[in-house]
C-alpha positions, -999 to +999 in steps of 0.1 A: -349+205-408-376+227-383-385+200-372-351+185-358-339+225-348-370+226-326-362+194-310-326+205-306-331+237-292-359+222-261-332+198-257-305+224-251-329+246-232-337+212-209-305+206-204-293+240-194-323+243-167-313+210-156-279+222-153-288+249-134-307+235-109-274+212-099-255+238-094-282+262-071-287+224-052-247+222-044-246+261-037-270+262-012-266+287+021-290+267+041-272+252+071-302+227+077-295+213+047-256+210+037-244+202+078-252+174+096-247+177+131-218+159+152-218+160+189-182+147+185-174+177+173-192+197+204-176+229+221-190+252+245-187+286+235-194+317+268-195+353+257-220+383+255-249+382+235-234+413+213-267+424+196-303+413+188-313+380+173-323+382+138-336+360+111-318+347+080-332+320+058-356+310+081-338+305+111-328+326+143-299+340+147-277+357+180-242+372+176-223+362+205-190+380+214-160+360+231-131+366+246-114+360+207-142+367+180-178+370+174-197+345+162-234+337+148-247+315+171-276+296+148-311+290+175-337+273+152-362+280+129-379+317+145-420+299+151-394+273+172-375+304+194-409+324+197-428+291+209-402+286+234-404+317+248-363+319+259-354+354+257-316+365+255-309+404+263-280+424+244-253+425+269-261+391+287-238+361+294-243+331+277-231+296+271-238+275+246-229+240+235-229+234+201-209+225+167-188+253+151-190+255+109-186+275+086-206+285+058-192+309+031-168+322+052-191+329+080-183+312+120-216+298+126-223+276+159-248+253+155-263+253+189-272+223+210-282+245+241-281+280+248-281+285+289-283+321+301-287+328+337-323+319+340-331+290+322-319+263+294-331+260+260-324+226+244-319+231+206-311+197+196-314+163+221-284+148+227-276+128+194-279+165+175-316+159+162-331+193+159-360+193+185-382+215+158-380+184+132-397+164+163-436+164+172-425+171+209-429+199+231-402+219+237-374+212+268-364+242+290-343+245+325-357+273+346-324+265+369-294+248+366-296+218+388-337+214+385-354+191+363-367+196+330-401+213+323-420+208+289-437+231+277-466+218+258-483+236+224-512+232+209-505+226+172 
């Protein structure tokens, strides 16, 4: 009789861990994970960059104020932005082409390319693939009209 309430209590505290594990997986806030990008569903988005970027889960982060809301405007991963070396300023005009979401009940665009009036930072190439998932240098545009520079890092 121990014997088979031991079993029956590891195989209720199994299946309650197992349980809870689904549940975190479909639960999850990470954007990476739970969106796939669309380019189909692509809009460019121009406002002020309203404050500082900051950092949530992992990724980079800019609020960007338009004409109608403000919305989290989702960079990259932060080693990805501070390898780059793009800089956005509170106050500045931007554009940026990305994929609108939103995650508990948070407007988030999923940038594609954030252009200020210096350069271009390419978040994603042009089939959505996040450039920090690829081993290749990073693609900026110190002018609009001039080719594309790479910056190369050392790993």
């Amino acid at each position: 009789m121990r014997k088979e309430l031991l079993v029956s209590t590891v195989i209720a505290a199994v299946t309650l861990f197992l349980s809870a594990t689904a549940v975190g997986a479909f639960d999850r806030n990470d954007v990476r994970d739970s969106t796939r990008y669309d380019v189909l569903a692509e809009r460019v988005f121009t406002g002020v960059v309203e404050s500082k970027a900051h950092l949530l889960d992992g990724l980079m982060y800019f609020p960007l104020r338009t004409s109608r809301m403000t919305l989290e405007v989702q960079i990259g991963p932060r080693e990805f932005v501070e390898r780059s070396g793009f800089t956005l300023n509170v106050g500045e005009i931007v554009s940026v082409v990305g994929m609108p979401v939103v995650v508990k009940d948070r407007q988030i665009i999923l940038a594609r390319e954030i252009r200020n009036n210096i350069s271009v930072l390419e978040v994603r190439d042009r089939n959505g693939q996040p450039m920090w998932e690829m081993d290749r240098p990073i693609q900026m545009d110190p002018e609009p009209g001039e080719s594309i520079f790479r910056i190369c890092l050392a790993h």
